[in-house]
N, C-alpha and C positions, 0 to 999 in steps of 0.2 A: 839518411836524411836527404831531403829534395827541397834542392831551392826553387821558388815560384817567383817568377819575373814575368814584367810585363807582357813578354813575347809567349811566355809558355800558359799563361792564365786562359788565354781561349784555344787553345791549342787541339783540344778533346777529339780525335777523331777526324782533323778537318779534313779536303781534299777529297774522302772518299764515300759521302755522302752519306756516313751515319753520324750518331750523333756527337756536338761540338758543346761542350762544357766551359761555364766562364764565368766570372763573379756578376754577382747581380748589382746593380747601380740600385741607389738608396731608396729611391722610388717603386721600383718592383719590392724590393724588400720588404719593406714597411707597408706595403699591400700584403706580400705575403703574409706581414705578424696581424695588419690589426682589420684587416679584409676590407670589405666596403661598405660596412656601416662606420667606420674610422673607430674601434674600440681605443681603450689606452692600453690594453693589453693584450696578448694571444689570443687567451682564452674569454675574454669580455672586460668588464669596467669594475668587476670583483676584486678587490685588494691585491695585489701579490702576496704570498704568504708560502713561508715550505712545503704542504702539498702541489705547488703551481712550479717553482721554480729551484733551482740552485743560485742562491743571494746570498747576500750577506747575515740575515736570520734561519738560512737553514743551518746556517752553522758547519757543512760538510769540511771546508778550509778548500777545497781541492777542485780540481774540472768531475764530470759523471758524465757516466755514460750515456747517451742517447736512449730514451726510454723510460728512463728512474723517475720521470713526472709525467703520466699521462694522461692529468687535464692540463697540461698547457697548448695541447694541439691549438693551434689556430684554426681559422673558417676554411682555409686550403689545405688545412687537414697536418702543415708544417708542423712539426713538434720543437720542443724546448728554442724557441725563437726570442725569450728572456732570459738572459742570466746566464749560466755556465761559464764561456768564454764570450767577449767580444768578437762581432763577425765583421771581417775589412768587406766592404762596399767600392765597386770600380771609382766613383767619385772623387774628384777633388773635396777636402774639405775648407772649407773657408766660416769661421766663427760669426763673420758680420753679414754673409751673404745674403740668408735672409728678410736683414732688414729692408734691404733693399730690392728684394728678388720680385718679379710679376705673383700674383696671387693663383693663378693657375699652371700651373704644368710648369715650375719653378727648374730651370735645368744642371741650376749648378754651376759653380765656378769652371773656368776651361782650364784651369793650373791652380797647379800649388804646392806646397811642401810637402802636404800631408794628407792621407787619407780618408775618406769615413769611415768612421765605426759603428757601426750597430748593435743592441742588445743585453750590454752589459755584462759581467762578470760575477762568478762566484763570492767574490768577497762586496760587492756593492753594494749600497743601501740602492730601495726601490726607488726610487726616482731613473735613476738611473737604467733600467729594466723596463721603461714604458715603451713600446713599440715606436712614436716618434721619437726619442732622444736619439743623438748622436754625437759620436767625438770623433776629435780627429787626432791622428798616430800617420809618425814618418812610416813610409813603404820601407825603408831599410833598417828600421827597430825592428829586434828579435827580442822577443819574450814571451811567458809560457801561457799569458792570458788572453791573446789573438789567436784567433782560430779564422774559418770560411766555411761559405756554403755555397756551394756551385750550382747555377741552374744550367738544367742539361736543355737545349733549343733542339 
């Protein structure tokens, strides 16, 4: 087991001029799932359902492997970007921020307790699975339905 901390999250390689790996902040993300026509989902504006995802109606109970849903690919081609596990997002999260955030290029709180999540989880009902949702989760909770996905720069 590897614990991931602040320091080590971009860590991938740095110094020697190949590539550096690090979590994506909630805005590239949610580019990745729902592209740039703004879908609600991965794969387009089609329902979620058990051929698209691992939710709460697939009924699996469990995480799956990468791959087990091959039209969830999104427009950048990302695969299973709903459901499975929750993906942590560098982000602060803040519940209210939005209300109050600018309408463009929205940056996010500078602090806070707890982190974005994106994606949703295998046992979820769909709402929860749309490419803009998000929650937020303390950085020092462990449990087996947070996962990541790292973009390499």
């Amino acid at each position: 087991m590897m614990a991931i901390t602040d320091g080590s999250i971009g860590a991938g390689r740095a110094g020697n001029g190949e590539r550096r790996d690090r979590l994506m902040v909630r805005s590239i993300r949610e580019k990745a799932a729902r592209g740039a026509d703004g879908r609600i989902y991965p794969w387009g504006d089609e329902a979620i359902g058990p051929e698209f995802a691992n939710f709460g109606e697939t009924a699996l109970g469990v995480t799956s492997t990468v791959g087990c849903f091959p039209r969830s690919k999104s427009p950048c081609g990302c695969e299973e970007m709903a459901g499975n596990v929750w993906e942590w997002c560098w982000d602060w999260y803040d519940e209210e921020y939005y209300s109050n955030s600018p309408e463009e290029n929205p940056r996010g709180p500078v602090s806070g307790s707890g982190r974005v999540l994106r994606g949703g989880l295998w046992g979820d009902f769909a709402e929860f699975c749309r490419a803009a949702y998000r929650y937020g989760h303390g950085p020092g909770d462990r449990d087996g339905f947070v996962g990541f996905r790292l973009l390499r720069t």
